[in-house]
C-alpha positions as CSV (number, residue, x, y, z in Angstrom):
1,X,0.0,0.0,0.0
2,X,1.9,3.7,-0.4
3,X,1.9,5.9,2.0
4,X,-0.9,8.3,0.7
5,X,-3.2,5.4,1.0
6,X,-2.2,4.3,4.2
7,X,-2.3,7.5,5.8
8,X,-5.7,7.9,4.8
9,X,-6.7,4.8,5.8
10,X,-4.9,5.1,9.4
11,X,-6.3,9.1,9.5
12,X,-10.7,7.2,8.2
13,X,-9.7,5.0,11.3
14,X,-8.8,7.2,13.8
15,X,-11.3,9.4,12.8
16,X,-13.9,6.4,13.2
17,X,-15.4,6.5,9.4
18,X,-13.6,3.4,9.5
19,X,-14.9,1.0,12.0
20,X,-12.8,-2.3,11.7
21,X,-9.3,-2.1,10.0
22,X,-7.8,-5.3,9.0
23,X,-4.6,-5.8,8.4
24,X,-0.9,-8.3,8.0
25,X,1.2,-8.4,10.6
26,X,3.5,-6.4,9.3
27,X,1.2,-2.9,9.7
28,X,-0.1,-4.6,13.0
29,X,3.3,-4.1,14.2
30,X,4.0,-0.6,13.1
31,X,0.7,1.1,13.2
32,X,-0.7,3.2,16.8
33,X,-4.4,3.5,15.9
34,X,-6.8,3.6,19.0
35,X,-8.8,0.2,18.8
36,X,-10.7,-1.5,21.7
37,X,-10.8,-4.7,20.2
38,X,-7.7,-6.4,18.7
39,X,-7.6,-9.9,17.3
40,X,-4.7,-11.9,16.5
41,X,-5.3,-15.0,14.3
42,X,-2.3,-16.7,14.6
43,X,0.5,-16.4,16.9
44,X,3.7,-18.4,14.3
45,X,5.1,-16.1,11.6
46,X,8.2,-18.2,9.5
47,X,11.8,-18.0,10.2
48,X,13.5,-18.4,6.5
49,X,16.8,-19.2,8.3
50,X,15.2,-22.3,10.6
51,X,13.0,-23.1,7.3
52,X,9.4,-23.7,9.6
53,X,7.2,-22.1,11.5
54,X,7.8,-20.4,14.8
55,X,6.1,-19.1,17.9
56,X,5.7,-15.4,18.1
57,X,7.1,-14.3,21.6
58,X,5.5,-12.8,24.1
59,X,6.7,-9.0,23.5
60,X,5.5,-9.5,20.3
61,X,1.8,-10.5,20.6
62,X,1.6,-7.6,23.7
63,X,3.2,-5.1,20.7
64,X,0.3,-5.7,18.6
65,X,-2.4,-6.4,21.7
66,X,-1.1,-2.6,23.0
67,X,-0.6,-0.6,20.0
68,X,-3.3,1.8,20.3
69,X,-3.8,1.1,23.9
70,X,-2.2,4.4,25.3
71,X,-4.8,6.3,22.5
72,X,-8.1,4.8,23.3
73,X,-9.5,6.3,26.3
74,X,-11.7,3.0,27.4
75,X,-10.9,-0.7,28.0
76,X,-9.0,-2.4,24.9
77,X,-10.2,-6.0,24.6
78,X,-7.6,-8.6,22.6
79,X,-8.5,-12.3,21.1
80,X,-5.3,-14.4,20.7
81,X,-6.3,-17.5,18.0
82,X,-3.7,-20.2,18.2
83,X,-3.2,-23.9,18.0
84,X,-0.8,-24.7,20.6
85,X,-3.4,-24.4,24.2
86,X,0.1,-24.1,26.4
87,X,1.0,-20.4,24.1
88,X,-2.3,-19.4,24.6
89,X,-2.2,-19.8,28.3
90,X,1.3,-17.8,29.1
91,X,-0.4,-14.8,27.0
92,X,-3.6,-15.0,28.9
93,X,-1.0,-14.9,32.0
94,X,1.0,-12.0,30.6
């Protein structure tokens, strides 16, 4: 996406024209928009040098969960979907 469209997008969002952004990973990491609910479908992104599959860790699924945390003034509510119950737990305890 270039920039012109992104910023748009990111300004329709914060601006709340735009009521549910999607997005990779990639802008998930890098974007602060104020969002209450954040869902994160998958928590294994792959490592070209291992060649497979590999857990996300922990600062990394609470970078996305808290992105636009410090922006929204109410409660931010985040959905981890993974396959592996034992990840899912030590994020829950995070």
């Amino acid at each position: 996406m270039c920039r012109v469209d992104r910023t748009l997008v990111e300004d329709l969002f914060a601006d709340r024209h735009i009521q549910v952004l999607v997005s990779t990973s990639t802008l998930a990491w890098g974007v602060n928009l104020p969002a209450h609910t954040v869902i994160i479908k998958g928590t294994q992104v792959y490592n070209p040098e291992k060649g497979r599959w590999v857990e996300l860790g922990a600062l990394d699924v609470m970078q996305v969960m808290y992105a636009g945390v410090f922006l929204c003034t109410a409660r931010v509510f985040c959905v981890v979907s993974c396959c592996n119950s034992a990840v899912a737990c030590s994020y829950v305890a995070v």
